[in-house]
N, C-alpha and C positions, 0 to 999 in steps of 0.2 A: 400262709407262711410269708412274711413282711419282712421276717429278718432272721438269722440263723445266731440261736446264741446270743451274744455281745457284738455281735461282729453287725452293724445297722451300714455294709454295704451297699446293699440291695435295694435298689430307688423304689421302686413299687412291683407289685403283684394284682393280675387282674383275675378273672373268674375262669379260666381258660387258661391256666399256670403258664404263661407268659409272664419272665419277670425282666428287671434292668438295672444292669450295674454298670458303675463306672471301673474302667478298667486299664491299667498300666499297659505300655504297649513296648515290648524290649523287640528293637530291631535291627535283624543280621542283613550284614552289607559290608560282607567280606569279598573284596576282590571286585566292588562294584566301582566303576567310574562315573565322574562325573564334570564334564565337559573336558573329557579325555584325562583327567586328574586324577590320582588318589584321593579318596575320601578319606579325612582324621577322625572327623563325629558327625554323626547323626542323633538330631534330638527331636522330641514331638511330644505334643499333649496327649494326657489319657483322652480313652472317648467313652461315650455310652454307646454300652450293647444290650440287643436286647435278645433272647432265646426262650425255648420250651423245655419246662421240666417234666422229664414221666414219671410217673411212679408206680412201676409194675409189682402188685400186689398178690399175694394168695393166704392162704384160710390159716395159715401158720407164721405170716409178718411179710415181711419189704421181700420181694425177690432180686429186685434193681431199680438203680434207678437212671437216670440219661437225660443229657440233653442235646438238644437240634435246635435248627432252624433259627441259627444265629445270624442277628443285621445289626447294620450298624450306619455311620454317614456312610456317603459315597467316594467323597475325598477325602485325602490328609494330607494335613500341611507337615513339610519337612523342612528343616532346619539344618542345611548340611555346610560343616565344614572342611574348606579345600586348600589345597596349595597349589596355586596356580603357576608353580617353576619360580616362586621367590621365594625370599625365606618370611615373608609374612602370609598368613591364613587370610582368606575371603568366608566369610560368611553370609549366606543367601539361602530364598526361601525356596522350594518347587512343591508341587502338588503332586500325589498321585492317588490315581484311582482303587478303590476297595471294591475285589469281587468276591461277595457273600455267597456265592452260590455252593462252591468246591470247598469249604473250611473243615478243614483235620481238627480232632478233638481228640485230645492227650487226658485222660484220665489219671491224679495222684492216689491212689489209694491209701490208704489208715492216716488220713488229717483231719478227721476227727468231727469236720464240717465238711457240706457238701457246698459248692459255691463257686463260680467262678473265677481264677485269680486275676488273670491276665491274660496278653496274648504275644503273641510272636509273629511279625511278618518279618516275610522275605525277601529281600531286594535283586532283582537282577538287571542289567543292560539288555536293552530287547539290539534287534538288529542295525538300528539305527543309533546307538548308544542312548537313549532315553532310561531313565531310573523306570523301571517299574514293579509294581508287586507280584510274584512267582508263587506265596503259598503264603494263608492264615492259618495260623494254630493256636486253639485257645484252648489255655490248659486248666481245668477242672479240680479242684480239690474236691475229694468222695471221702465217705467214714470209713 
């Protein structure tokens, strides 16, 4: 399976249903600071990820199907807009780390394709006020 439909997604597929799609990244950073400031926007490029699809089968069609064992880079680059206590916006870059290990997966059911959409991270101030990632979710379109 190389592509689902119309929809040519999906960068490649290997023998071991391991596939990779490039994917939108919408990210909440509500109430997150940054160098003690309100943040107005945050912006960032898609990335590729790459995951396992299963496909649990019996003698009478599809039982389910799932995926795991989603990675992707390590960093992302962030693009955050701030107001720094004037009335003009700063615009600067920061880094944060991506842990693949703990990733939530949200399943759409009746879209009709099955495929990855996007994802959604979460921003939070660690103790030292640093921006960092709290939770990945990548949400799944299913039939």
């Amino acid at each position: 399976m190389k592509y689902l439909k119309k929809y040519k997604l999906i960068k490649e597929a290997s023998a071991e249903d391991t596939y990779r799609m490039e994917c939108k990244i919408d990210i909440n950073y509500h109430g997150v600071l940054f160098e003690g400031q309100e943040i107005d926007d945050i912006e960032t490029n898609g990335i590729i990820v790459s995951y396992i699809i299963e496909i649990e089968g019996r003698e009478y069609g599809l039982k389910g199907i799932t995926s795991h064992s989603f990675k992707g880079q390590e960093e992302l680059p962030l693009f955050i807009k701030y107001y720094p206590g004037t009335e003009d916006w700063i615009e600067t870059e920061k880094t944060v780390k991506l842990n693949w290990d703990n990733v939530e997966v949200e399943y759409n059911n009746g879209q009709g394709v099955y495929m990855v959409e996007d994802l959604a991270i979460d921003l939070v101030n660690d103790g030292n006020g640093d921006i960092i990632v709290q939770k990945i979710t990548v949400n799944v379109n299913t039939f």
